[in-house]
N, C-alpha and C positions, 0 to 999 in steps of 0.2 A: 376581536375581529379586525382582519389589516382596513386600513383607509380604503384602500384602491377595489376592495371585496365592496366594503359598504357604498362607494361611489356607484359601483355598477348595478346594485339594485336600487338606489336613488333616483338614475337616470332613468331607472327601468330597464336598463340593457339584460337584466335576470328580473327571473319572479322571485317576489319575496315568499318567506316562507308562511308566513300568515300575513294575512287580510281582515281587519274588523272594518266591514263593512254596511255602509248606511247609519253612520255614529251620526250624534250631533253633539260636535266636538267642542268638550269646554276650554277657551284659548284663555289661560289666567296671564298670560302676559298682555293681549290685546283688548281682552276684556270683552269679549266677542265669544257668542255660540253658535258653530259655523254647518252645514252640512258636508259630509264628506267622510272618506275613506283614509283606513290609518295600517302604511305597510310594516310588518315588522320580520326582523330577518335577526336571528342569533337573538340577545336582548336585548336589540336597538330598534329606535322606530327610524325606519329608513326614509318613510316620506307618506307626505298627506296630503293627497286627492285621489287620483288613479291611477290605481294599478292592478299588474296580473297576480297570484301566489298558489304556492301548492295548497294551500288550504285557505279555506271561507269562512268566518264565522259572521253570516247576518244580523247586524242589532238591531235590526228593524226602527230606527229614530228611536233605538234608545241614548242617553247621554252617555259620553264618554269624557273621563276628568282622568290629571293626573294621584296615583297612589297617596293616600292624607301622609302627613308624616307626622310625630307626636316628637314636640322641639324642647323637651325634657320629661325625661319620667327612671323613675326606682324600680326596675324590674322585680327585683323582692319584694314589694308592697303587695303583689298580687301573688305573692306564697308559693311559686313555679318558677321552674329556670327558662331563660329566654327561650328554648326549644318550646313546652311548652305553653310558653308566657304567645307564643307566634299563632298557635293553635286557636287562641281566643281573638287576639288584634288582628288578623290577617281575613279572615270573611267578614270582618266589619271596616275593610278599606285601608288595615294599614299596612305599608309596603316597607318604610324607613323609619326606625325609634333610632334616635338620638339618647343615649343612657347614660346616668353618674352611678356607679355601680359600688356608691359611698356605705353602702350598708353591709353589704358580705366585708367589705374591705376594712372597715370597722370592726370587724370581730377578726378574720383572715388575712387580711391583708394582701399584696401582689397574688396571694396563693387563690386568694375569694374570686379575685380580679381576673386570672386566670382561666376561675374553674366558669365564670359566666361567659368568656370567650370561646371557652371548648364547648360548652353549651350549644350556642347560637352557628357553630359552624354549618356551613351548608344545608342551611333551614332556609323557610321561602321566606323570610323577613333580615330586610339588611339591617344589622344592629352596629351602629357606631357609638364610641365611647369617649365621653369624656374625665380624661382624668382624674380623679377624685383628690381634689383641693385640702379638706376637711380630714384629717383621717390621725388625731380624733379631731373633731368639732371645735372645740377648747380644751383649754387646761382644767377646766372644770369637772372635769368626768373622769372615767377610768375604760380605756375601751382594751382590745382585744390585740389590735397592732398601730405602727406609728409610720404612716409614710412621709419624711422627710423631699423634698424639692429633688435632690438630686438621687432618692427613687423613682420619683416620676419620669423623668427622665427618662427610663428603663423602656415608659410605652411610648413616646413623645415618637417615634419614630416609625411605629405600624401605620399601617395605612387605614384601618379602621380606629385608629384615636386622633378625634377633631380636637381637642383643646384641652383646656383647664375648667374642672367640673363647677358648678356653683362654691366662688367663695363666701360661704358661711361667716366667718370671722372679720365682720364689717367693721367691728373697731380696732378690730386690729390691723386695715387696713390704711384705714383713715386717719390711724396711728401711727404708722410707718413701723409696723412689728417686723423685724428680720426675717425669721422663718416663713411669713405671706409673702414680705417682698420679694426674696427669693424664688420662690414657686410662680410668682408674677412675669421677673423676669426671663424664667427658664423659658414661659409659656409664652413670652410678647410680640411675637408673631403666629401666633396662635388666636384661635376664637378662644375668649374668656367669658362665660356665664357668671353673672352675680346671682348676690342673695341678701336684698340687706332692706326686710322690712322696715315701713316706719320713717327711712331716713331721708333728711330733708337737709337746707339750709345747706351753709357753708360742708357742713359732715358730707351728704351726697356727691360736690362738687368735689369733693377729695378723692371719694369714692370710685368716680367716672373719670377724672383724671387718671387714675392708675392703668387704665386702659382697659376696665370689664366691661362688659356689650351689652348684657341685657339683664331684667330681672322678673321675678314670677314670684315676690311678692305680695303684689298689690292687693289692695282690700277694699280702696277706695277709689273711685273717680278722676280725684284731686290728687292723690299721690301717683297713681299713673301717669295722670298727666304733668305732674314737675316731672317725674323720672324720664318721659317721654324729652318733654323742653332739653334736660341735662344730657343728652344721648344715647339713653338706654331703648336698644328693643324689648318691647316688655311682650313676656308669654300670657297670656291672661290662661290661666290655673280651676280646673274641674276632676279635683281630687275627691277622694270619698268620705276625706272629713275638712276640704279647703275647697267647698264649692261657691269659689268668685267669679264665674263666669256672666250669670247673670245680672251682679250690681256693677258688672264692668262695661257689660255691652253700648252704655249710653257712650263710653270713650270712642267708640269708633266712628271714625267720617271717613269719607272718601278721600279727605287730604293726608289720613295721618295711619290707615289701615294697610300701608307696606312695612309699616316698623311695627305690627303686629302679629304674633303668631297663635296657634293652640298649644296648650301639655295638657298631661295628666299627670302628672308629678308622685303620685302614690294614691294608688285604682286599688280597692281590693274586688277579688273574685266578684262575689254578687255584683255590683257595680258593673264591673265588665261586661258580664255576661247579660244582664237582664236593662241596661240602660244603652250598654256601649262604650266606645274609644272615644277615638276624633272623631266619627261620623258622628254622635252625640253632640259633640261640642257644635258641631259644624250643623245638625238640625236644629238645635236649640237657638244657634244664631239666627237661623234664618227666621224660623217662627218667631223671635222679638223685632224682626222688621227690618234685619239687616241684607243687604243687598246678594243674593245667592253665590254672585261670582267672587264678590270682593271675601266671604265666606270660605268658599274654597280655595281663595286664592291665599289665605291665613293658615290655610290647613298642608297648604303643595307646594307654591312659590316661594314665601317668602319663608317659611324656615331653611327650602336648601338653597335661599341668597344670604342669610345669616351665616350659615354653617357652612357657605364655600363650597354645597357640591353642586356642582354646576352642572352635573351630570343626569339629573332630575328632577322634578317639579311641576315640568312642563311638557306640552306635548307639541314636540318640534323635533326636524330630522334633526337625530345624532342622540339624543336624550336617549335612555333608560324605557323599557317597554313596561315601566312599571303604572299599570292604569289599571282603573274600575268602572263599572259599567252600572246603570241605576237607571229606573226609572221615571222618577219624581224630582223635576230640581228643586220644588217648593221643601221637600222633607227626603234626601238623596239617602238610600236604603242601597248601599252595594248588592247589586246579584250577581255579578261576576266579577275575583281579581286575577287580575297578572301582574308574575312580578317577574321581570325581564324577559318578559312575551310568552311566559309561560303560566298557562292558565292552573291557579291553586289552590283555588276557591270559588264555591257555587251556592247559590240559595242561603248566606251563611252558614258552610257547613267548608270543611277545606276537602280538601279530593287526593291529600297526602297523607299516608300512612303517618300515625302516632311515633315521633321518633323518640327512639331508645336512651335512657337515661345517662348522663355524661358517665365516661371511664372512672376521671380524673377524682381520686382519692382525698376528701378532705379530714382532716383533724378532728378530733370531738373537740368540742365547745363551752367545753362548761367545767370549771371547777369554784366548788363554791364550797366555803368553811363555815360549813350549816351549823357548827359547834360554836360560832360567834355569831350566828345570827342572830338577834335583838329586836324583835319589832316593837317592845315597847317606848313609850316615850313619858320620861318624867316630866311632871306638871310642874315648872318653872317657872314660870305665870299663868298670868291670868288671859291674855289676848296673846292671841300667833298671828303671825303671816301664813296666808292661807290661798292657793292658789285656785282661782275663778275660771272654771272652762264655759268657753263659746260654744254653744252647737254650731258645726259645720267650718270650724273656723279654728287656725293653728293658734294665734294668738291667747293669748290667755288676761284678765286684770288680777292685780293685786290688792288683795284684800286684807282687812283684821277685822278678826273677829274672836269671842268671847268663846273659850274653851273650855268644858266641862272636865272635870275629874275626879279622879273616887282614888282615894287610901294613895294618893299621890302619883297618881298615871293618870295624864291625858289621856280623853277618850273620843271615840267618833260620837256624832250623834245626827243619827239617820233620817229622824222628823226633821230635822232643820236642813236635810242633804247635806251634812258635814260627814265626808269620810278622811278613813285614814289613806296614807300614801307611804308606800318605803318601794325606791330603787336599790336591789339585792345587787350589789358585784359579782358576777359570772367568769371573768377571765383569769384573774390573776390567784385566786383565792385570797384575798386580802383581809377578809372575812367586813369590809366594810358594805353599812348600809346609812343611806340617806331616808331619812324621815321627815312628813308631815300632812298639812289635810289639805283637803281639796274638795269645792263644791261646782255642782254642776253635770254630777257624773248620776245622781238620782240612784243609787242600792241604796233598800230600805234593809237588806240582810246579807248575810255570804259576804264571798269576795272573787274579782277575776284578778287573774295572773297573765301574764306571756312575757318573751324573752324577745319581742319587739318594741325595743323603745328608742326612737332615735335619738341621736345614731349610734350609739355609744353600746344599742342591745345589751344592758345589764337586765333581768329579770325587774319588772315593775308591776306591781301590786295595788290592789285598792279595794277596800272594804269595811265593813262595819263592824268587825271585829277581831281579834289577832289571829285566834284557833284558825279560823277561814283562810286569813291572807297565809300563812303559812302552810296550809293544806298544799294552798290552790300554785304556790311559791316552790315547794318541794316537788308538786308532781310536776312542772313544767323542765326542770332540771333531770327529773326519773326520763322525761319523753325525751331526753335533748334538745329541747326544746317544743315550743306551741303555744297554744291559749289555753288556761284555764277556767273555766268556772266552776266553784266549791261554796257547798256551807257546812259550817262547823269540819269533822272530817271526810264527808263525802263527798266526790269528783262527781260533777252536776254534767259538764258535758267536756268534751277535748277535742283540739283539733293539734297535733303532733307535726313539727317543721325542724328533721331532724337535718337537713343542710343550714349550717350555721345557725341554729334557733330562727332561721329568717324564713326557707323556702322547705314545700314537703317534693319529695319522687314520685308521687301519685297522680294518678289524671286529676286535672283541672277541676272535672263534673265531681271528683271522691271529695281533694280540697273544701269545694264549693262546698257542700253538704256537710262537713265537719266544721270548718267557718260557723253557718248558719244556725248548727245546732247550740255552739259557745253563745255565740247573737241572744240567739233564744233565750238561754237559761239566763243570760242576763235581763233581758229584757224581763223574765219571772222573777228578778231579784228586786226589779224595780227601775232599772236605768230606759229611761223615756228615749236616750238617743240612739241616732239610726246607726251607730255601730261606738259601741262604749267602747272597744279594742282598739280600734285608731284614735280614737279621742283619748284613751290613756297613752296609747304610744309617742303621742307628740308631747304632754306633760311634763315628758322628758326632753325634749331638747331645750338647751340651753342658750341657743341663737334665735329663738325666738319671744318675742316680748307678752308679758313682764313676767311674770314670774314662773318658775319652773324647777325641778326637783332631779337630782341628780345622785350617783351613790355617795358625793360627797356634799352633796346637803344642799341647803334652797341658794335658787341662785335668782337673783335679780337684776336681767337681762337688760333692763335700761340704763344699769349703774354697773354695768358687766363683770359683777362679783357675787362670792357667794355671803349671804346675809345670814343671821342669826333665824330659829323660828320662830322666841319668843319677843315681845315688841314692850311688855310690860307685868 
């Protein structure tokens, strides 16, 4: 819209074209919840008190805030393309996700990157990208494609790519590794996202000199708060299996809660749908006692003052008509969104036709030299390194522990929650796998499968005994990927993600239900946690501490190499 258009309905010299009248307007820059009318004309709010418009909509003192925004998230974690993925985040308040699209990109490459951009076109959810830093993660894995620096480059120049995505490779930054600094300085007037649990001392201060902005990390308190000291915006993270929102909340004051924002970093389906987005985050703060505005003002403001869009956030002439509408500031439940003054969501339900699945043709995904595949493991000692999972938590400890075997094969052993682990290579057919055990994951029988394991998505497995893991390993590569759960040779339940093994083309509601049923038969195998599928799929990454498991074998992320499995 020219200036000189939006001036004349400012003044009022024209009616705007809508009117949300009788708001009680949430000001996250003044900090003030004000009475008053909000004109909007094209997708701009032209001005706020009185005015005429061709249309009315009374909120009768209901609140008026600007649209949440989620200041990092994996749109593949929730198994739908951002068209989709809009379906579910948009009647729960979100208007602008901020996305690393490091996981199609990882197996795809520019092409993955692409296909989530055709996606997201002219959908009611602004999706901006940031460039995937990581792609692979390390040298430690075997992924699908390799985006070199002056690939990136290729997007540095759209208008919906804000920066450089979380640098994963913290020691290798800290180290001065060529191929990071490169992509650093490609990107150094750019937003730069980090990613570098854990790190502290002299290391961080290397880290933050390179010129990264924020991190979403944190686990603790204490480590937010150096990160915070050292210059980082930190995102405080309400993932479906990295739920730190809660033991973070105590970090927030009034003095220090503008270098704060929300993500959700990787949300699956259930989670979404039955807890929520940002508006979760955003009710969950308030009910632990934090102050409602400065809440929302974590959820609006200040990720688009981090991210430089100055264009939204706030509800002030000239801004973006992207706003929701709620009844309750103690617990804010969206009843109405607009997203550039166009209303596109009611009651939690969107009021947009389901849009049709992208054109854009991607590659199969999967070659696998299932005639080298190996899953056993010869008993070489007696104690292994054994990878310790957290409930609700990416991190993992490193263990030894005392390995059983028979006629010279280590074996799982399920009473003591020892299972086996092997990530299968998917891309290259190289017929390599990486082996070994992991407790924490509770199958007393069977095994699950899926071809989500970040970021690297090589087929990863776990179970208490071979026949299973290879069932359950085989059939995920037959779907093109998905999750499996099997015992012995039976497929117990599936849910099929034939877009890069990451995302399925089905409704959301079909996903969900295929999801839940995988959930399920694990949870009948024995696994106590609230989703054993995400809790395997991080096993695999390699940038996260301490130990972790990869096609090329165990790596131990604090000494950032790969380590032998047996210790004696």
């Amino acid at each position: 819209m020219q200036l000189e258009a939006i001036l004349r309905h400012a003044r009022g010299d024209l009616p705007a074209e809508l009117l949300l009248k009788n708001a009680r307007v949430v000001n996250v820059l003044s900090g003030e919840i004000l009475p008053g009318d909000v004109a909007i004309v094209h997708s701009r709010i032209a001005g706020v008190g009185e005015y005429e418009a061709a249309e009315v909509i009374d909120l009768q003192g209901a609140y008026l805030a600007p649209g949440f925004i989620d200041a990092h998230v994996h749109i593949e974690s929730a198994m739908v393309p951002p068209a989709e993925f809009a379906r579910i985040v948009v009647p729960r308040g979100a208007t602008t996700v901020i996305t690393d699209p490091h996981e199609i990109a990882n197996v795809l490459g520019l092409d993955g990157i692409r296909f989530m951009f055709e996606s997201a076109k002219h959908g009611p959810l602004s999706m901006y990208v940031m460039a995937s830093s990581c792609v692979p993660a390390t040298h430690m894995q075997t992924n699908g494609a390799t985006l070199h620096w002056y690939d990136l480059l290729s997007l540095k120049n759209d208008p919906w790519v804000l920066g450089l995505a979380e640098v994963m490779n913290f020691p290798g930054v800290v180290a001065g590794d060529d191929e990071v600094l490169n992509k650093l300085r490609a990107f150094k007037d750019s937003v730069i996202d980090g990613h570098c649990p854990g790190l502290d001392g002299k290391a961080l201060q290397a880290y933050v000199a390179a010129g990264i902005g924020s991190d979403h990390e944190c686990t603790t308190v204490e480590e937010a708060r150096a990160k915070l000291r050292a210059g980082l915006t930190i995102f405080l993270r309400e993932a479906t299996n990295a739920r730190n929102l809660r033991p973070l909340l105590p970090l927030i004051t009034p003095e220090n809660h503008h270098r704060i924002c929300f993500c959700t970093d990787d949300r699956q389906p259930a989670d979404l749908l039955d807890e929520g987005h940002i508006d979760f985050m955003v009710r969950t703060a308030i009910a632990a006692g934090i102050d409602p505005i400065m809440a929302i003002r974590m959820a609006t403001w200040n990720p688009a003052s981090y991210f430089r869009l100055h264009d939204r956030g706030a509800i002030t002439p000239g801004r973006r008509a992207d706003l929701i509408v709620f009844d309750d500031l103690q617990a804010p439940r969206p009843r109405l969104v607009f997203r550039g003054g166009k209303l596109v969501a009611r009651d939690g339900q969107m009021l947009l036709p389901r849009p049709q699945p992208s054109v854009r043709t991607l590659r199969h995904s999967f070659s696998v030299a299932w005639d080298q595949v190996d899953l056993r493991i010869p008993a070489a000692g007696r104690r292994a390194r054994v990878i310790g999972a957290i409930p609700d938590q990416l991190v993992t400890t490193h263990l030894i522990e005392p390995i059983p075997s028979q006629e010279g094969l280590a074996l799982a052993d399920p009473a003591r929650d020892l299972l086996k682990m092997a990530v299968i290579e998917r891309h290259m057919r190289s017929g390599q796998v990486g082996k070994g055990f992991v407790k924490g994951i509770g199958l007393q029988r069977g095994a699950i499968a899926s071809s989500v394991a970040h970021d690297h998505h090589n087929i990863v497995v776990i179970g208490a005994e071979d026949a299973s893991m290879l069932a359950a390993a085989r059939r995920v590569a037959q779907l093109g990927g998905g999750m499996v759960a099997a015992v012995d040779q039976q497929i117990l339940a599936e849910a099929p993600l034939p877009i890069g093994g990451l995302m399925s083309d089905a409704p959301v509601e079909i996903v969900r239900a295929q999801v839940d049923a995988v959930i399920a038969a694990a949870h009948d195998l024995g696994s106590p946690l609230h989703d054993p599928f995400m809790a395997m799929s991080f096993l695999a990454l390699e940038v996260i501490p301490s130990l972790k498991l990869t096609d090329q074998g165990l790596v131990d992320v604090d000494k950032f190499a790969i380590v032998p499995l047996w210790v004696d």
